[in-house]
N, C-alpha and C positions, 0 to 999 in steps of 0.2 A: 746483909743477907742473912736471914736465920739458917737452923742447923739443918741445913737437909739439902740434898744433892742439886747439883748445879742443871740447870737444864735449859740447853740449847736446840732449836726449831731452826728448820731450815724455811726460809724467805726465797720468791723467786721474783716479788713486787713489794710494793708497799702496800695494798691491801693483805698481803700474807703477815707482813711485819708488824702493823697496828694490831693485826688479831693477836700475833704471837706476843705480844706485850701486854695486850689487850687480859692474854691467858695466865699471864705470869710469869713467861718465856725470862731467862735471866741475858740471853746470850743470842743471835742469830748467825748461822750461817747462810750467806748469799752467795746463789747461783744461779745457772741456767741451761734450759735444753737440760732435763733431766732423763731425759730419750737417752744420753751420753752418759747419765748417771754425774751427772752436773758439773758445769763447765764454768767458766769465768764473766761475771753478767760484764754488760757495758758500764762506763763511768757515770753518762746519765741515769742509768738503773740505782749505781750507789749513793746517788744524789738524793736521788728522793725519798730512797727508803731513808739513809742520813738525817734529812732533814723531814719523814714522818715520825720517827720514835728517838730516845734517847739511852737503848741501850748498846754494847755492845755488840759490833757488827764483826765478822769475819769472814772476808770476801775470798773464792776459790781463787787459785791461779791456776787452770788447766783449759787447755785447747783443743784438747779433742780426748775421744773415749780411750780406753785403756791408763794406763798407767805408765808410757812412757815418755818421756818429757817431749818428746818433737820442738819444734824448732823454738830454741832457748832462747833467739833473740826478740822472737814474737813475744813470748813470757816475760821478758825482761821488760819489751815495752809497755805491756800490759800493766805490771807490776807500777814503772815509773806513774804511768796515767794514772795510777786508781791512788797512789802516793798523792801526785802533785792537789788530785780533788778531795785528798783528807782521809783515806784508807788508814787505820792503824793498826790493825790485826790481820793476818792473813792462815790461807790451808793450803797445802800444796803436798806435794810427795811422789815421788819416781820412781821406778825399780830401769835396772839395765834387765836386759835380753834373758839371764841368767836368774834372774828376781834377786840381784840384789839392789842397796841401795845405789841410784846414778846421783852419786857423789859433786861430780861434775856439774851436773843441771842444779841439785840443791844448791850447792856452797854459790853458785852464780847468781841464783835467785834469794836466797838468802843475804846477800852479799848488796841485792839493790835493796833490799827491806831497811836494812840501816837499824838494826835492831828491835824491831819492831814484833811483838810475839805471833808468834804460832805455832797450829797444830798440823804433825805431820800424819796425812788422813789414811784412810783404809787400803793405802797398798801396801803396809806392812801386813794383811791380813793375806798377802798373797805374795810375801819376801821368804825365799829357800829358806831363812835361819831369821828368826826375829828377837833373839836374844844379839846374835851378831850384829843386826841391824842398827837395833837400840844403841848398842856402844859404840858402832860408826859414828854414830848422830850426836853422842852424848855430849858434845862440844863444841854446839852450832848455838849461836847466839840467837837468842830470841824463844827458841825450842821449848812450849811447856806444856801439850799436850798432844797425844797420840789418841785420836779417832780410830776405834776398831771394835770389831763385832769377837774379835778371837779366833774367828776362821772366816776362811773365802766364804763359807757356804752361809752361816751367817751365827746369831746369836747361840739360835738351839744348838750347833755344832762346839761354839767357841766357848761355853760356860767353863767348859775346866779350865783353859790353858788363861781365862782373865781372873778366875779365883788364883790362879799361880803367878800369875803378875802381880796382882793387886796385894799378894804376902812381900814381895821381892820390893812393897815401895820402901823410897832411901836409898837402893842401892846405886852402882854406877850404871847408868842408862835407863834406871828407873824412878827417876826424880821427877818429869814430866809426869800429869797427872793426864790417869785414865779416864775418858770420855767415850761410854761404849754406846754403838749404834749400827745401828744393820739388822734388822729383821727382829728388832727387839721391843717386846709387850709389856702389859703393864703385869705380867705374873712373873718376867722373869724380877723384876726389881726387888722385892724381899731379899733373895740369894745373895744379888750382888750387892746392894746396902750393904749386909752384913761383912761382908768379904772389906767391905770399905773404900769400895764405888763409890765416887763422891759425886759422879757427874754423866748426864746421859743425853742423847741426843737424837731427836724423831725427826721425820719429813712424812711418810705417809700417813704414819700414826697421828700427825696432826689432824689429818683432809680427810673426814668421815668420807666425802665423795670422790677420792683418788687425785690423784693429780692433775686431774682435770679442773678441780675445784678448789678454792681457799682452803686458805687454813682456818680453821674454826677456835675460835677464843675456849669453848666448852671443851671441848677436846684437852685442849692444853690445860687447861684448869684442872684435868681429870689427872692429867700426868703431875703436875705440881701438887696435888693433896695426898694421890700415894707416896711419891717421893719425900713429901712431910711426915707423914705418916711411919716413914723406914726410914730414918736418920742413919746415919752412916755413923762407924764405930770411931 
């Protein structure tokens, strides 16, 4: 992979995934029912996209909207199924009631991944303390990125508090590499290259036509030549 930030598209078929690879995508996240803000596709869904493209896939594990894990042993089945059909990366992430991390739900669902990496996704953009978070987590196997925009509200909000992360990489609970996404353009990427964002992640910014429509190879192509273009320190 040359010097310039990593960039993950999110897939909802395999026509989304051939374009996003098609654009220069390095990475996919697969989901569905993004009405719910994307949910966990079917094991036939991971099949094809699998077997359309050959790069890295990371498939959600969530059941329904919000960010609490509901019923663990649905997940856990899920998790087994998308395993047994050749899953190797996964997204997931819980808050309890309180916004912090549910402990419980991760280390169970973690625990059927069998080591297998993942990123824990954007409800740490909505945990009471995400420094505290981070070091809950720092100890979970597989753990090497954290999906976040830096605030609930989204990019525009979150830019200081990912420049203050992104100084903090190395430390304990911030060895997971940032993958920032939510609400984020191709103007914010200058800033955060610098800051030493290595890695970023669209879904509607793909779909010049919303989410009603494909992903478009042009589009992504546009995000891979700035992110070439701002090389990360």
């Amino acid at each position: 992979m040359s010097n310039r930030a990593v960039l993950e598209v999110i897939a909802l078929d395999a026509e989304d995934a051939i374009a996003a690879q098609a654009g220069g995508a390095d990475r996919l996240e697969l989901v569905t029912d993004m009405a719910a803000d994307g949910l966990t596709p079917s094991c036939a869904t991971f099949a094809e996209i699998r077997a359309a493209v050959d790069i890295p896939l990371r498939v959600m594990l969530r059941v329904a909207d919000g960010f609490a894990a509901g019923d663990i042993e649905v997940l856990v089945a899920k998790a087994r199924e998308l395993r047994a059909a050749g899953a190797e990366e996964f997204v997931l992430g819980f808050l309890d009631a309180e916004g912090h991390p549910d402990l419980v739900a991760v280390e169970r669902l973690v625990a059927e991944l069998d080591g297998c990496r993942w990123t824990f996704h954007r409800a740490i953009d909505r945990a009471v303390d995400r420094d505290a978070l981070r070091k809950q987590l720092a100890d979970l196997p597989g753990l090497d990125t954290y999906l976040t925009a830096g605030s609930a509200k989204g990019v525009d909000d979150g830019i200081p508090t990912l420049l203050v992360e992104a100084a903090r990489k190395g430390e304990p609970g911030y060895e997971p590499q940032i993958l920032v996404g939510g609400g984020l353009r191709l103007e914010h990427l200058p800033e955060l290259l610098a800051a030493g964002i290595d890695a970023v992640h669209i879904g509607g910014a793909a779909r010049p036509h919303g989410w009603s429509g494909p992903v478009d190879a042009a589009a992504v192509r546009e995000w891979l030549i700035t992110a070439s273009t701002q090389p990360p320190k």
